[in-house]
VOBAZA-152207 format. One record per atom (N, C-alpha, C, CB): x, y, z; atom name; residue in three letters. Coordinates in nm, 2 decimals, decimal comma, padded with zeros to 4 digits. Glycine has a CB too. Layout:
BEGIN
rec px: X	py: Y	pz: Z	atomo: CA	residuo: ALA $
...
//
This chain:
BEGIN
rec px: -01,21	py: 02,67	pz: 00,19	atomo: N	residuo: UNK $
rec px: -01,10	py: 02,60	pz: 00,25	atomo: CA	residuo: UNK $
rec px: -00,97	py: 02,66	pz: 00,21	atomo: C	residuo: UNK $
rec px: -01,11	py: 02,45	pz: 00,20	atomo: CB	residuo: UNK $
rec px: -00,86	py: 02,69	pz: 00,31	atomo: N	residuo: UNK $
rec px: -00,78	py: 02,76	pz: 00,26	atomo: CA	residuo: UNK $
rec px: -00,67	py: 02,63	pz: 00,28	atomo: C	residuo: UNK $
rec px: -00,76	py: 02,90	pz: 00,31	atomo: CB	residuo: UNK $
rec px: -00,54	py: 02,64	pz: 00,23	atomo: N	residuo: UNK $
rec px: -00,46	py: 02,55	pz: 00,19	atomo: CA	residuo: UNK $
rec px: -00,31	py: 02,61	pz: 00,25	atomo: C	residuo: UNK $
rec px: -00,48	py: 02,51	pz: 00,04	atomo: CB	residuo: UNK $
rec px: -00,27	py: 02,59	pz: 00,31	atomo: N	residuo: UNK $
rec px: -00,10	py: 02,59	pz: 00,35	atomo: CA	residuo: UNK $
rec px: -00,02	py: 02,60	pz: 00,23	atomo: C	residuo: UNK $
rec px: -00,05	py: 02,45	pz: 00,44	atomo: CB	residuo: UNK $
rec px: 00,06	py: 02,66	pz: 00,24	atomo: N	residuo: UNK $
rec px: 00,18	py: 02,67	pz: 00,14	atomo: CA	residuo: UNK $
rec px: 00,27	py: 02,55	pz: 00,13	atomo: C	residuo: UNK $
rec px: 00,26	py: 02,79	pz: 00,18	atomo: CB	residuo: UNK $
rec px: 00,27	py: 02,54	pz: 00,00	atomo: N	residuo: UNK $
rec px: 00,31	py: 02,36	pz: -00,03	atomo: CA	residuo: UNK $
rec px: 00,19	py: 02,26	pz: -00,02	atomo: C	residuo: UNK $
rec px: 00,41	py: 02,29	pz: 00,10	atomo: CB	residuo: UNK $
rec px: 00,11	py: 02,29	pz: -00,01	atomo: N	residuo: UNK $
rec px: -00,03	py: 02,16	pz: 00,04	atomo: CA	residuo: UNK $
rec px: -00,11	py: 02,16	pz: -00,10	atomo: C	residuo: UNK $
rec px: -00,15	py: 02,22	pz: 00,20	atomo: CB	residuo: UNK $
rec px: -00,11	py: 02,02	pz: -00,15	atomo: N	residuo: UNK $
rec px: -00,26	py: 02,04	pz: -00,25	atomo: CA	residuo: UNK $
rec px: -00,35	py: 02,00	pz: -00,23	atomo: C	residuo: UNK $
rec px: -00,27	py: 01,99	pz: -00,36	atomo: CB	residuo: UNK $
rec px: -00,39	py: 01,95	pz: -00,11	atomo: N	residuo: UNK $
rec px: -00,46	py: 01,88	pz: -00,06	atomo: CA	residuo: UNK $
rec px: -00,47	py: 01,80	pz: 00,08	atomo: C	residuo: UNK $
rec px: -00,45	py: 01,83	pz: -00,13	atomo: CB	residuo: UNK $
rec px: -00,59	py: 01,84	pz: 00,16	atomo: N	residuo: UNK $
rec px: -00,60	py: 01,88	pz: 00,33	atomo: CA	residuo: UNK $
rec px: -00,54	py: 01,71	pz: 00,35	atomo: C	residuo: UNK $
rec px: -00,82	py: 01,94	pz: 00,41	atomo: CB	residuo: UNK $
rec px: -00,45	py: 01,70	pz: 00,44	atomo: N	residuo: UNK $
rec px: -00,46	py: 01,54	pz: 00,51	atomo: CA	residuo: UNK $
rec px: -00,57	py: 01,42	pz: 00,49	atomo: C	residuo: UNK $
rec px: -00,47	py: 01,56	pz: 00,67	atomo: CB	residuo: UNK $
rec px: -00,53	py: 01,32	pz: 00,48	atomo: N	residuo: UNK $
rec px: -00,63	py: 01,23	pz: 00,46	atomo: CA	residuo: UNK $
rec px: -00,76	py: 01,21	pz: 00,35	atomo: C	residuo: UNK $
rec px: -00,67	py: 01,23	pz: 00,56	atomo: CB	residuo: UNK $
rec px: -00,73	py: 01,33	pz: 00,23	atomo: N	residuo: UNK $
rec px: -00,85	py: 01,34	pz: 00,14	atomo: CA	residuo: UNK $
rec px: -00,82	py: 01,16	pz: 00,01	atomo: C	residuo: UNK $
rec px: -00,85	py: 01,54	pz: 00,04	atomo: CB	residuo: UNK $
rec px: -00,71	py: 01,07	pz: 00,05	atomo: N	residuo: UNK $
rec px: -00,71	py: 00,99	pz: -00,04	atomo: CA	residuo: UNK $
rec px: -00,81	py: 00,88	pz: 00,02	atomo: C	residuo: UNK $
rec px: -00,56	py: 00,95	pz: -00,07	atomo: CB	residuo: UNK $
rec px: -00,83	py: 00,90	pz: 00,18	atomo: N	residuo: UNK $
rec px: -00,93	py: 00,79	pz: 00,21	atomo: CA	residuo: UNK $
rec px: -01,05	py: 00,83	pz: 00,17	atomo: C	residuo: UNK $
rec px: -00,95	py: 00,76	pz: 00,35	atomo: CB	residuo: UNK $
rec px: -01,09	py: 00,96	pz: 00,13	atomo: N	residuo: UNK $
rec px: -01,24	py: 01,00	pz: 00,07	atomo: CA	residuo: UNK $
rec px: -01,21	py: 00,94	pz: -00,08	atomo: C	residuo: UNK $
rec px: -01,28	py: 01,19	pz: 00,08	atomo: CB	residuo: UNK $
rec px: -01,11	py: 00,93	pz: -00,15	atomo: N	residuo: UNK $
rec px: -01,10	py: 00,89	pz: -00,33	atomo: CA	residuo: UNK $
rec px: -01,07	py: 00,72	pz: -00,29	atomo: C	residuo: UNK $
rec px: -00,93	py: 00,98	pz: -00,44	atomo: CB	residuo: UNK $
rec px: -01,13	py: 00,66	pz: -00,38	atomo: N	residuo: UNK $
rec px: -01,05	py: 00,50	pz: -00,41	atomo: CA	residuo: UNK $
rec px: -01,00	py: 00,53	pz: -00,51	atomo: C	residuo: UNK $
rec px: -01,15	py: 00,36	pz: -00,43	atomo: CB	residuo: UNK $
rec px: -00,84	py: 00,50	pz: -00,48	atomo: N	residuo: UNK $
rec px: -00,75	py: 00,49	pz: -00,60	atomo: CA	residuo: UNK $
rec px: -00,72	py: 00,38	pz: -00,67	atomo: C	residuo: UNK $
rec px: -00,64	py: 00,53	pz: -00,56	atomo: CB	residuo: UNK $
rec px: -00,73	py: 00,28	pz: -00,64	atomo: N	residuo: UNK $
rec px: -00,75	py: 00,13	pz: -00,65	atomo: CA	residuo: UNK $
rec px: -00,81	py: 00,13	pz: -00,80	atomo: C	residuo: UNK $
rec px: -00,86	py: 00,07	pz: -00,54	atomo: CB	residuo: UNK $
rec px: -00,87	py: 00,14	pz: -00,84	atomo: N	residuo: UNK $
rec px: -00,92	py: 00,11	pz: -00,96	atomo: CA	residuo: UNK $
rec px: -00,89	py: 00,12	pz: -01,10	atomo: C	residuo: UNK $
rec px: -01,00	py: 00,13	pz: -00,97	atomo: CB	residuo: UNK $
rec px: -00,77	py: 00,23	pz: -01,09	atomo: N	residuo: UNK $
rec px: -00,67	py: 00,20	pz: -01,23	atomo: CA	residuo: UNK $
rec px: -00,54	py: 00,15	pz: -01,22	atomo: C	residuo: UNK $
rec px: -00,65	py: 00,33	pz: -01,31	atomo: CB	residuo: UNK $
rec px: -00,49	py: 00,07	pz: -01,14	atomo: N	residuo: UNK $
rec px: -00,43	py: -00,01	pz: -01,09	atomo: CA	residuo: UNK $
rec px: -00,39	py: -00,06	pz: -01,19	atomo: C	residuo: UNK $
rec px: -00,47	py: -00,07	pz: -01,01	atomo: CB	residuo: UNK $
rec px: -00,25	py: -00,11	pz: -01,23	atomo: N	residuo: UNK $
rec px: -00,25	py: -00,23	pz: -01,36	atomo: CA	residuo: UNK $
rec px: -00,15	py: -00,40	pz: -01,29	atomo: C	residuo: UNK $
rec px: -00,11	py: -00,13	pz: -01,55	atomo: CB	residuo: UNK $
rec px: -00,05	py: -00,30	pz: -01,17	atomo: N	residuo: UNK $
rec px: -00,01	py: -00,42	pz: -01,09	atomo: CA	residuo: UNK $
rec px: -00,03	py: -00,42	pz: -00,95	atomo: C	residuo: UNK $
rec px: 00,13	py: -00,44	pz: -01,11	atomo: CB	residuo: UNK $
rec px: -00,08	py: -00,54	pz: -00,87	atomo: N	residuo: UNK $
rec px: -00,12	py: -00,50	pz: -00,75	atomo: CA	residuo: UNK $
rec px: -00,04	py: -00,62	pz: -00,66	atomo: C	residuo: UNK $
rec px: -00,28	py: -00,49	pz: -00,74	atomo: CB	residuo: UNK $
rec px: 00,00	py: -00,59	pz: -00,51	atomo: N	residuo: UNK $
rec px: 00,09	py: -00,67	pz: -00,45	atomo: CA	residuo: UNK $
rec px: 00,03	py: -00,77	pz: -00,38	atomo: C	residuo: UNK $
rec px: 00,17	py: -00,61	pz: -00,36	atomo: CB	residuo: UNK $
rec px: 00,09	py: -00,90	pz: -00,34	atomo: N	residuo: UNK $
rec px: 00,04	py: -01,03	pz: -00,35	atomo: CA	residuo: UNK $
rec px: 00,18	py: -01,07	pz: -00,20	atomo: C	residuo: UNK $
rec px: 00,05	py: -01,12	pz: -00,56	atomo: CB	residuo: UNK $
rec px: 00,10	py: -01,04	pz: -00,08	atomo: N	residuo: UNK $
rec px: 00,18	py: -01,07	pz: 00,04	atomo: CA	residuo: UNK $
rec px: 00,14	py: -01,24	pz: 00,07	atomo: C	residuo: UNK $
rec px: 00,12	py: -00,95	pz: 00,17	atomo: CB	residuo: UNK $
rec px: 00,30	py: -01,25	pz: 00,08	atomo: N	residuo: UNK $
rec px: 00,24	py: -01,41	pz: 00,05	atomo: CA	residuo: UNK $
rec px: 00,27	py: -01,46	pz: 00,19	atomo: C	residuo: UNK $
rec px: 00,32	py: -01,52	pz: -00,07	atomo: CB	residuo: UNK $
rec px: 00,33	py: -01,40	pz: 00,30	atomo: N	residuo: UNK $
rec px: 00,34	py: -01,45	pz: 00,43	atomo: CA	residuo: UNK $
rec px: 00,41	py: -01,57	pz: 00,47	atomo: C	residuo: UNK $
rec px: 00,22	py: -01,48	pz: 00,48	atomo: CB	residuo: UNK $
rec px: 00,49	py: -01,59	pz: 00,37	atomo: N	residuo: UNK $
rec px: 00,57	py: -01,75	pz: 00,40	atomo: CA	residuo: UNK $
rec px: 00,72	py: -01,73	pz: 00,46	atomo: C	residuo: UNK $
rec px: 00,60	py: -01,86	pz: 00,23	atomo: CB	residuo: UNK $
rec px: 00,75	py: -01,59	pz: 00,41	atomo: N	residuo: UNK $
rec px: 00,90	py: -01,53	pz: 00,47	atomo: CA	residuo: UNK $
rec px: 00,90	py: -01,39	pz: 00,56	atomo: C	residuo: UNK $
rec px: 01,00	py: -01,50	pz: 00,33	atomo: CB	residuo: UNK $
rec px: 00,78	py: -01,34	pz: 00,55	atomo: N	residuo: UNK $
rec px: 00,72	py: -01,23	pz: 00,63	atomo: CA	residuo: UNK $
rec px: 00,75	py: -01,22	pz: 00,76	atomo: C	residuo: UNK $
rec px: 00,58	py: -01,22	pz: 00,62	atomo: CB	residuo: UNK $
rec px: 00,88	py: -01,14	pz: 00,81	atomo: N	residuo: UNK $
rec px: 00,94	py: -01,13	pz: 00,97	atomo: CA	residuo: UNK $
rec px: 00,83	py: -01,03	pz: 01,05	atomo: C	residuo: UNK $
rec px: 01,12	py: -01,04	pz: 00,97	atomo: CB	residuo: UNK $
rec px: 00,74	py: -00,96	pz: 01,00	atomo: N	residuo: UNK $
rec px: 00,64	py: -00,88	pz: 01,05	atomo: CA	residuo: UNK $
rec px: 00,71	py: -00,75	pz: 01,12	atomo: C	residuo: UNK $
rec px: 00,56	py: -00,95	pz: 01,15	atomo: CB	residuo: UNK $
rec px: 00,80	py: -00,73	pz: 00,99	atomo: N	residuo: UNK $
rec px: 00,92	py: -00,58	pz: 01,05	atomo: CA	residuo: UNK $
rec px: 00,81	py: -00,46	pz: 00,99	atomo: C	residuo: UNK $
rec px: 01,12	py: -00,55	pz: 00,94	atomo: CB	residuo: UNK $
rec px: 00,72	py: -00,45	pz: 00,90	atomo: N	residuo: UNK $
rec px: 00,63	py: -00,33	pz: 00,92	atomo: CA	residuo: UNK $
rec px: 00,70	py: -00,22	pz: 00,77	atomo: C	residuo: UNK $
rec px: 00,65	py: -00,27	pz: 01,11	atomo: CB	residuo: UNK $
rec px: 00,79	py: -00,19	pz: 00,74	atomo: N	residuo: UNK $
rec px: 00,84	py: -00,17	pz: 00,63	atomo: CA	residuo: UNK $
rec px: 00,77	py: -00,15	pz: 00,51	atomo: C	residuo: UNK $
rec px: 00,92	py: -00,25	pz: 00,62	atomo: CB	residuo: UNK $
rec px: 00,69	py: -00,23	pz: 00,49	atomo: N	residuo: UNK $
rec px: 00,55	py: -00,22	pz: 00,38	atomo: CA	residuo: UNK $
rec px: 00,47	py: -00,15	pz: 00,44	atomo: C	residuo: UNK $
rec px: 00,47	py: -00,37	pz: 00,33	atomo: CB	residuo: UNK $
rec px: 00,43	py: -00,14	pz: 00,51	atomo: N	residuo: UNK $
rec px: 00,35	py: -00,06	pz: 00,62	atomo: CA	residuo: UNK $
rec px: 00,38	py: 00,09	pz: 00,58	atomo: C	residuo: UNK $
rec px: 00,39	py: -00,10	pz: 00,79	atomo: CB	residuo: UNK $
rec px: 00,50	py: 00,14	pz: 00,64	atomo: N	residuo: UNK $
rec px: 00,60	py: 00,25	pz: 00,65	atomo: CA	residuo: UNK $
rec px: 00,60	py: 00,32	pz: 00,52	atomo: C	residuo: UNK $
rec px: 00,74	py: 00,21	pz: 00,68	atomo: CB	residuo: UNK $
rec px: 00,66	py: 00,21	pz: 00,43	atomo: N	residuo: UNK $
rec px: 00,68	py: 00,31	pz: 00,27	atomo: CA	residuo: UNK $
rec px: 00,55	py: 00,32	pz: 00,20	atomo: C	residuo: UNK $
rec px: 00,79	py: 00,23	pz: 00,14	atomo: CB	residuo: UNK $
rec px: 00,47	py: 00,25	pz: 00,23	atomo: N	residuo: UNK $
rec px: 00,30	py: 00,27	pz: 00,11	atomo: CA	residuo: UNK $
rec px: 00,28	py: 00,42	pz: 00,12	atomo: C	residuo: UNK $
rec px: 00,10	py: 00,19	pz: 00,17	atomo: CB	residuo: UNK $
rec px: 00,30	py: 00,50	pz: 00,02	atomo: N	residuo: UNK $
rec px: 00,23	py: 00,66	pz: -00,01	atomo: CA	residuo: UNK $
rec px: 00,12	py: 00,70	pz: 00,04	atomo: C	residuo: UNK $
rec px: 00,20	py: 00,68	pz: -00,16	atomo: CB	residuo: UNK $
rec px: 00,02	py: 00,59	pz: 00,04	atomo: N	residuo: UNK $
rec px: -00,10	py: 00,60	pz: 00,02	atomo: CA	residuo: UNK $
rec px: -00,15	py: 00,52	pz: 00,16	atomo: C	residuo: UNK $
rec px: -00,13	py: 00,54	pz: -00,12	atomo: CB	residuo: UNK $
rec px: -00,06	py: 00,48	pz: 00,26	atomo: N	residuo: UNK $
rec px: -00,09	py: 00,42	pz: 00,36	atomo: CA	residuo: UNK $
rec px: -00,21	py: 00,31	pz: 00,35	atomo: C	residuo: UNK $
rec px: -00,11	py: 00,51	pz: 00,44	atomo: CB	residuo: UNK $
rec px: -00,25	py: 00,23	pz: 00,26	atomo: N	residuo: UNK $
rec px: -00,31	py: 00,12	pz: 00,18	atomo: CA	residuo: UNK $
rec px: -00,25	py: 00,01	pz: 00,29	atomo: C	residuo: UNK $
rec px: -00,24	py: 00,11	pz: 00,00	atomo: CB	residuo: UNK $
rec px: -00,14	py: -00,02	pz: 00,36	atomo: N	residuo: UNK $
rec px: -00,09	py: -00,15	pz: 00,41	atomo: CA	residuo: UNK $
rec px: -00,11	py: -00,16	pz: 00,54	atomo: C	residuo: UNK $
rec px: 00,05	py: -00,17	pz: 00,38	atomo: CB	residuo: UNK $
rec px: -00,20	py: -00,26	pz: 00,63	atomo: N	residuo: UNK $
rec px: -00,22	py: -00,22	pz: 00,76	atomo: CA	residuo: UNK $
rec px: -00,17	py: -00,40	pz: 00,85	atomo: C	residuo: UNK $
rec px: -00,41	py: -00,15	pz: 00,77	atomo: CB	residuo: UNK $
rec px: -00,13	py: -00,37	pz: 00,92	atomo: N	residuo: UNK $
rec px: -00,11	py: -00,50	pz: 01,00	atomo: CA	residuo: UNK $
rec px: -00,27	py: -00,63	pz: 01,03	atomo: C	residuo: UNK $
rec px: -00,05	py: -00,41	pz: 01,17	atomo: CB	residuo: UNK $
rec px: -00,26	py: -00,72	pz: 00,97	atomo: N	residuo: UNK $
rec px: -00,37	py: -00,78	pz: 01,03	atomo: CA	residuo: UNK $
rec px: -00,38	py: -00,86	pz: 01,16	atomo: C	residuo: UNK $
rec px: -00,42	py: -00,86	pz: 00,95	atomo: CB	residuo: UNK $
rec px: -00,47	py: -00,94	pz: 01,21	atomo: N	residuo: UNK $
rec px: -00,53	py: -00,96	pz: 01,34	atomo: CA	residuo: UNK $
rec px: -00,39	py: -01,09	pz: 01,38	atomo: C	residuo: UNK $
rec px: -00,74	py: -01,01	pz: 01,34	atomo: CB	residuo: UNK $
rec px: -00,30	py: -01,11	pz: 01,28	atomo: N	residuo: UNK $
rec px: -00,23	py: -01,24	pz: 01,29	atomo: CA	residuo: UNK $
rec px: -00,10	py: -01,16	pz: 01,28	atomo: C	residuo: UNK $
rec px: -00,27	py: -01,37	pz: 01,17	atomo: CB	residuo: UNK $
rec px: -00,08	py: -01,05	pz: 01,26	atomo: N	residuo: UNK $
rec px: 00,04	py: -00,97	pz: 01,29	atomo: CA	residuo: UNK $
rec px: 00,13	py: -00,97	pz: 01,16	atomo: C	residuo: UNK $
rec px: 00,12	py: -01,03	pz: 01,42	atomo: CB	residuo: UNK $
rec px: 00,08	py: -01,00	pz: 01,03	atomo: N	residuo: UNK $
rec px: 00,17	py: -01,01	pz: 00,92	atomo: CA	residuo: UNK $
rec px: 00,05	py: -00,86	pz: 00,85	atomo: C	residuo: UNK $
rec px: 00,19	py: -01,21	pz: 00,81	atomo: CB	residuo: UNK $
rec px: 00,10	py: -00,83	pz: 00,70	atomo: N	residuo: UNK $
rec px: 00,09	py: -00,71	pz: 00,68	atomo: CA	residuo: UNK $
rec px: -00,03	py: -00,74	pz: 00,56	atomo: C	residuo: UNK $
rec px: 00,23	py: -00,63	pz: 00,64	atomo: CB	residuo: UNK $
rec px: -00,14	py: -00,68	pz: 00,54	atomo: N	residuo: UNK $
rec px: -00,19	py: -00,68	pz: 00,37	atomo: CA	residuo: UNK $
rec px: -00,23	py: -00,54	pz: 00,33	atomo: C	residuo: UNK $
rec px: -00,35	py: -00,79	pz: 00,35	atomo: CB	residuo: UNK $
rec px: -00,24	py: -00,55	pz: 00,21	atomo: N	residuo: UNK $
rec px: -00,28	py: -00,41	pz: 00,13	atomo: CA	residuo: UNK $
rec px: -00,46	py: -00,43	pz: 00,12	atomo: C	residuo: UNK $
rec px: -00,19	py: -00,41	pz: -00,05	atomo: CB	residuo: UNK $
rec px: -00,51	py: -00,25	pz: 00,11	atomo: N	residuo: UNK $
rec px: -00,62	py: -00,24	pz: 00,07	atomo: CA	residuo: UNK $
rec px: -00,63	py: -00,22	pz: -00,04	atomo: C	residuo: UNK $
rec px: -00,67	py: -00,18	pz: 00,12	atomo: CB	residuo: UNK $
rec px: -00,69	py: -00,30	pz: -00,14	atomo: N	residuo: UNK $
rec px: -00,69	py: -00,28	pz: -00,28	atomo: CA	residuo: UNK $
rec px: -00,76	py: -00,20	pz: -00,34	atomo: C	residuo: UNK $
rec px: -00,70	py: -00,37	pz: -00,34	atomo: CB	residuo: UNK $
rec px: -00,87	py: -00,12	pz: -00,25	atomo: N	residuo: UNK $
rec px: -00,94	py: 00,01	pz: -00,29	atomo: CA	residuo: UNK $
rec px: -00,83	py: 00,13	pz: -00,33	atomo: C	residuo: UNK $
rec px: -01,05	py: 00,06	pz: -00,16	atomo: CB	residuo: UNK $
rec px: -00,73	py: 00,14	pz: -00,22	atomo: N	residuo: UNK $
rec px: -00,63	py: 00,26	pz: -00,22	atomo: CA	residuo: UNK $
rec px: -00,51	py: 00,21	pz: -00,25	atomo: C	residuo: UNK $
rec px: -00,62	py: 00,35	pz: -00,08	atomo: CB	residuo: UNK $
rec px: -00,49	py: 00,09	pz: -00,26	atomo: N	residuo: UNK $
rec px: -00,36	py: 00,04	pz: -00,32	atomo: CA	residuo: UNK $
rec px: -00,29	py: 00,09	pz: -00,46	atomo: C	residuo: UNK $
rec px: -00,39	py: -00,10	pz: -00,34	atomo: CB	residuo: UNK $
rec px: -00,22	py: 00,18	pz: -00,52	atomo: N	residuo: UNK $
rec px: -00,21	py: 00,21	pz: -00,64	atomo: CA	residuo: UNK $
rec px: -00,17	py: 00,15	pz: -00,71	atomo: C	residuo: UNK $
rec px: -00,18	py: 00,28	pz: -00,66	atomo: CB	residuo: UNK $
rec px: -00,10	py: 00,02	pz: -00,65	atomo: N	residuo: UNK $
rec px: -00,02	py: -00,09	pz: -00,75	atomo: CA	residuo: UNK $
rec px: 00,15	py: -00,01	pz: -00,76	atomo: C	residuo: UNK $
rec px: -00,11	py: -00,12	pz: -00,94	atomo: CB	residuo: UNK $
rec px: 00,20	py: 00,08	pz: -00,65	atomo: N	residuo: UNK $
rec px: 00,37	py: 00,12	pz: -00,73	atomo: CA	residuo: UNK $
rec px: 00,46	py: 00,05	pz: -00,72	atomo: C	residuo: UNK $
rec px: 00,44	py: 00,23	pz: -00,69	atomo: CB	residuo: UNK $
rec px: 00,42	py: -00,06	pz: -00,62	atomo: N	residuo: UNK $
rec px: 00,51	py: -00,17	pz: -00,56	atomo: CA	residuo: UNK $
rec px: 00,61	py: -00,13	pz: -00,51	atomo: C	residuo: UNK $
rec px: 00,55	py: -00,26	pz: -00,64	atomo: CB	residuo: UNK $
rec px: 00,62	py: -00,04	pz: -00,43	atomo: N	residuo: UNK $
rec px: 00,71	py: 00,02	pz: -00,35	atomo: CA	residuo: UNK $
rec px: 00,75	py: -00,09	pz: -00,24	atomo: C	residuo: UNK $
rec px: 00,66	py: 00,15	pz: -00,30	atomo: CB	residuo: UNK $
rec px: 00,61	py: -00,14	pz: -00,16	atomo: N	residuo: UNK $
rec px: 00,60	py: -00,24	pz: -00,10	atomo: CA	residuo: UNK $
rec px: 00,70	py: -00,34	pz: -00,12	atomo: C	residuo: UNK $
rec px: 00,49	py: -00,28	pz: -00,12	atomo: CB	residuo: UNK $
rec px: 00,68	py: -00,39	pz: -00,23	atomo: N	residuo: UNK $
rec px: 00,77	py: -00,54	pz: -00,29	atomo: CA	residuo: UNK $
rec px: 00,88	py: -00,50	pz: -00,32	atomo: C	residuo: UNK $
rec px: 00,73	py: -00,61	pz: -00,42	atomo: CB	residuo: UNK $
rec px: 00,95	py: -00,35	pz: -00,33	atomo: N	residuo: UNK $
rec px: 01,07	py: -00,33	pz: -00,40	atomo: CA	residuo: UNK $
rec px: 01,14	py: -00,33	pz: -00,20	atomo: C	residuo: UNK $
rec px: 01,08	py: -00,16	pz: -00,55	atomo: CB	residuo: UNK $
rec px: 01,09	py: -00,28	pz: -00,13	atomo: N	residuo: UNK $
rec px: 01,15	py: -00,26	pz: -00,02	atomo: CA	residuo: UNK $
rec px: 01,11	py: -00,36	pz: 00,09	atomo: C	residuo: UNK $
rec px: 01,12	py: -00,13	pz: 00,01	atomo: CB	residuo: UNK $
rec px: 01,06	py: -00,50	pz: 00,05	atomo: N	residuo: UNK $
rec px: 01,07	py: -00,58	pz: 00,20	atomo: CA	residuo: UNK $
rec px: 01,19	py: -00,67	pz: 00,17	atomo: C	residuo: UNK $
rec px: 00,91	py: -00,68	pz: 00,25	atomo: CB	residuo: UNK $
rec px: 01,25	py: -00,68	pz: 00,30	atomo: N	residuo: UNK $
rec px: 01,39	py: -00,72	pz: 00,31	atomo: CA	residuo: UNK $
rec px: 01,40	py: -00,86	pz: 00,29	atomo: C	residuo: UNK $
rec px: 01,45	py: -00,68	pz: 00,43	atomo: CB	residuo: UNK $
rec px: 01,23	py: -00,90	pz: 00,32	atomo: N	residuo: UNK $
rec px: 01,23	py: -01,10	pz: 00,29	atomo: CA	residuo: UNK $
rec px: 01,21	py: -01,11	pz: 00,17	atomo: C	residuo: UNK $
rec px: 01,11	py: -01,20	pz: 00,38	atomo: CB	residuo: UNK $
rec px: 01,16	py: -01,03	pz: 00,04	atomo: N	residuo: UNK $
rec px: 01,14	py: -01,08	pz: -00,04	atomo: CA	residuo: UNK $
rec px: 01,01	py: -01,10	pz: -00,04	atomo: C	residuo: UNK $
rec px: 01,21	py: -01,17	pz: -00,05	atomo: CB	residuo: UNK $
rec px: 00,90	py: -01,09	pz: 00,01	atomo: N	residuo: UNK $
rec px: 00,77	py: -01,20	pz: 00,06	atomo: CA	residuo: UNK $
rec px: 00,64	py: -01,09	pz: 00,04	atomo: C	residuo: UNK $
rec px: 00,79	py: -01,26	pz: 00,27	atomo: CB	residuo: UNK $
rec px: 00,66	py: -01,01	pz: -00,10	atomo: N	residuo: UNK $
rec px: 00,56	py: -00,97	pz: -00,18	atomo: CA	residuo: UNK $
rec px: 00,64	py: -00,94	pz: -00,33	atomo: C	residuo: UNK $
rec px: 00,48	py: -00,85	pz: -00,11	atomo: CB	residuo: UNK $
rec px: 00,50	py: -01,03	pz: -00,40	atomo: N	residuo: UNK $
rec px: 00,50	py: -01,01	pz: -00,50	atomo: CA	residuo: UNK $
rec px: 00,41	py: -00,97	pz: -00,61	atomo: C	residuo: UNK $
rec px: 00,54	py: -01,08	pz: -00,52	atomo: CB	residuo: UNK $
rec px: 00,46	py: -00,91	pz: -00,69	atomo: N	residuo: UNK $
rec px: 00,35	py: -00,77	pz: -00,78	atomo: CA	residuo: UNK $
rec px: 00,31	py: -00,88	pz: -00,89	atomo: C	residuo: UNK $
rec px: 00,44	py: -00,58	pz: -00,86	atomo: CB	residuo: UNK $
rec px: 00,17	py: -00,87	pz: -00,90	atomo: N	residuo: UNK $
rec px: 00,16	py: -00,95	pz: -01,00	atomo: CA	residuo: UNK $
rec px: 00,08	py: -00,89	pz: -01,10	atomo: C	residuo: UNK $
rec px: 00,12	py: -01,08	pz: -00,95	atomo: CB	residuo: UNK $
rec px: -00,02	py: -00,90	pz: -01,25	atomo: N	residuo: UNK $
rec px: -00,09	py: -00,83	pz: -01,29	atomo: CA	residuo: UNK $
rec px: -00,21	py: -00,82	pz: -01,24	atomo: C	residuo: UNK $
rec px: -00,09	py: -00,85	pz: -01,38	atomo: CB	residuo: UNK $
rec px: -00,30	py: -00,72	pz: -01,24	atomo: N	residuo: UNK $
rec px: -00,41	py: -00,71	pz: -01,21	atomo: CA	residuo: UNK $
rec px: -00,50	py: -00,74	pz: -01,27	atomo: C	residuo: UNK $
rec px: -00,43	py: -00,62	pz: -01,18	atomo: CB	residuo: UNK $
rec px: -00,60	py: -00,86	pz: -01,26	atomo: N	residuo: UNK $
rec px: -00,72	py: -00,90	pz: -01,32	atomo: CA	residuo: UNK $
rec px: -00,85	py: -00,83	pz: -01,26	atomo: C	residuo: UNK $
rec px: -00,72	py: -01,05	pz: -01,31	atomo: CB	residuo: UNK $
rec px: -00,88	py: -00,76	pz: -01,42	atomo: N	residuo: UNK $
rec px: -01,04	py: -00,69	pz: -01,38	atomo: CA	residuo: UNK $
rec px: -01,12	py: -00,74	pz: -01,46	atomo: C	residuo: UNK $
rec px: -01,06	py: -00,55	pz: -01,40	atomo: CB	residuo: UNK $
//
């Protein structure tokens, strides 16, 4: 496999890893102020956040890393990082 300059790694190899599991905080979309602007969607690193069948946003907690980027950037307020129970 050869690699591009700048690249550590080919597109899409985080869906082959679950990052999810050393997680210590994970986000908690609570949908009560959620305008469905997509923004959590947009900034996840890890593209973890996908629109559901009701048009508001959740995380996959397999690839979710917990950076809360999510929560630091939705404009309603309407996730919150809470600790991770394992």
């Amino acid at each position: 496999m050869t690699l591009s300059v700048g690249c550590t790694a080919r597109p899409g190899k985080s869906r082959e890893n679950r990052t999810g599991a050393w997680r210590t905080f994970k986000p908690n979309f609570k949908h009560d102020k959620c305008t469905k602007c997509g923004i959590c969607a947009l900034i996840c690193p890890e593209s973890a956040v996908h629109e559901n069948q009701d048009g508001f946003y959740d995380a996959d907690y397999n690839y979710c890393k917990g950076c809360g980027l999510c929560a630091e950037e939705c404009p309603a307020e309407d996730i919150e990082m809470t600790r991770e129970e394992k």
